[in-house]
C-alpha positions in Angstrom: -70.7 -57.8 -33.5 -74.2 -58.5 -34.4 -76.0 -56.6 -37.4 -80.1 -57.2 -37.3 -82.4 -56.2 -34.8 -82.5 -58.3 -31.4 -86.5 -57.9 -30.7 -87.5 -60.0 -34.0 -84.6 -63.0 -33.4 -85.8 -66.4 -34.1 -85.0 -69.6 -31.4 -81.8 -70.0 -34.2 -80.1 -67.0 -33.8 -80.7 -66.8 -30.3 -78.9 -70.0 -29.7 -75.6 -68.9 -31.8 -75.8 -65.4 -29.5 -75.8 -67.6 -26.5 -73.0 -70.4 -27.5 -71.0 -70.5 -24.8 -68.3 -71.9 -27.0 -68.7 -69.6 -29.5 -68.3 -67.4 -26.7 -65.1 -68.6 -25.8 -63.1 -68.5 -29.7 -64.7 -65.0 -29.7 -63.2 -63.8 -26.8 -60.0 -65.9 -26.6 -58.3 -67.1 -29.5 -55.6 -65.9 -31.2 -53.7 -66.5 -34.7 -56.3 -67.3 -36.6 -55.3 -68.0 -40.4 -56.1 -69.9 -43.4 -54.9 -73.3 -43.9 -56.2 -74.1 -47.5 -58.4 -73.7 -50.1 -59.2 -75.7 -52.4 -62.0 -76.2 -54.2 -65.4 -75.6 -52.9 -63.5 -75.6 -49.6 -61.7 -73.2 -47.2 -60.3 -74.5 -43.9 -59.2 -72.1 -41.0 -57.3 -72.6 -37.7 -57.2 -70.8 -34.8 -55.4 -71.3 -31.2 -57.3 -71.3 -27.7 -56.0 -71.0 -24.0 -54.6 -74.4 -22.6 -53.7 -75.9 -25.8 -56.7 -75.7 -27.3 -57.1 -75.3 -31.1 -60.7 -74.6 -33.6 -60.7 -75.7 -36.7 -63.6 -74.3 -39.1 -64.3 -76.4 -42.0 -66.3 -73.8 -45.1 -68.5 -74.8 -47.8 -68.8 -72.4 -50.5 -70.1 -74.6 -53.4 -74.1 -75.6 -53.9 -73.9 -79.7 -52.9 -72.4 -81.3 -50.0 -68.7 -81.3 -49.4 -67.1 -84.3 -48.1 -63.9 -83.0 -46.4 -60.8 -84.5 -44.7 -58.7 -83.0 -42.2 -55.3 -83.2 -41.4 -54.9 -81.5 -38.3 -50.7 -81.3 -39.0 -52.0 -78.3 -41.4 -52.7 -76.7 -37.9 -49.4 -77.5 -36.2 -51.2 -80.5 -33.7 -49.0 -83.0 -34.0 -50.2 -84.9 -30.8 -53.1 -87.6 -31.3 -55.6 -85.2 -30.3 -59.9 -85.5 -29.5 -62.6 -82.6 -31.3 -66.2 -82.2 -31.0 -68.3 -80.4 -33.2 -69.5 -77.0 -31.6 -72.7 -76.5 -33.1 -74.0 -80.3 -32.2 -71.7 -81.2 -29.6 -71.1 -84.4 -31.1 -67.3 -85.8 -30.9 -65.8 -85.3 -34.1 -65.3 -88.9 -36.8 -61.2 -88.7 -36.6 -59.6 -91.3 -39.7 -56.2 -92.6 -39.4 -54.6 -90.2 -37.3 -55.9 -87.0 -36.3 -57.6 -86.3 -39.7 -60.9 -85.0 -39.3 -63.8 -86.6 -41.2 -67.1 -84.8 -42.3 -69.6 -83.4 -44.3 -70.3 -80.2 -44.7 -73.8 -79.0 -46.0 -73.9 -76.7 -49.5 -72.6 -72.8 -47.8 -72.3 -74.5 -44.2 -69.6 -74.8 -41.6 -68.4 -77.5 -39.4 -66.8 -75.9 -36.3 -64.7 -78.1 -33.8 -62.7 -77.9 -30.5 -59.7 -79.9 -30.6 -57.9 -80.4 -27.5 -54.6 -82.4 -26.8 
């Protein structure tokens, strides 16, 4: 669903309408839930065909967040590789399997993990 009007779209938005990943958790996955909040951070999960899994990393607070992820909270318990969607860049992974990042003030870090 997209609320605005197409005509006046800037290069931005255009580029999120035309994400072929985006795409792809739109039209695919399933069981999406919460795995935590806490703080100035909400985490979410979802499954994909083929053993894929999305994690979504939220910041709701005003400053950068600096967020770790286990991705056990997600059920992958299988060293696992994830690339950040809107970049495309592979994903900083510490120890094993927890995602490393930081998320700008009200901003989202959305990856693909596969296994």
């Amino acid at each position: 669903m997209f609320g605005g009007d197409m005509t006046y779209n800037d290069e931005f938005t255009l580029s999120l309408m035309q994400n072929r990943e985006l795409i792809e958790i739109n039209k695919n996955s399933f069981c999406g839930r919460e795995l935590y909040r806490k703080g100035d951070e909400i985490v979410w999960a979802s499954n994909g065909k083929d053993g894929v899994y999305y994690i979504g990393v939220f910041n709701t607070g005003d400053a950068p967040l600096s967020s770790l992820v286990p991705l056990g909270f997600a059920g992958i318990t299988k060293d696992a590789d994830a690339f950040e969607i809107w970049t495309g860049e592979k994903a900083t992974m510490r120890a094993r399997n927890i995602i490393s990042s930081t998320v700008p003030p009200h901003g989202v870090r959305l990856y693909k993990i596969t296994i």
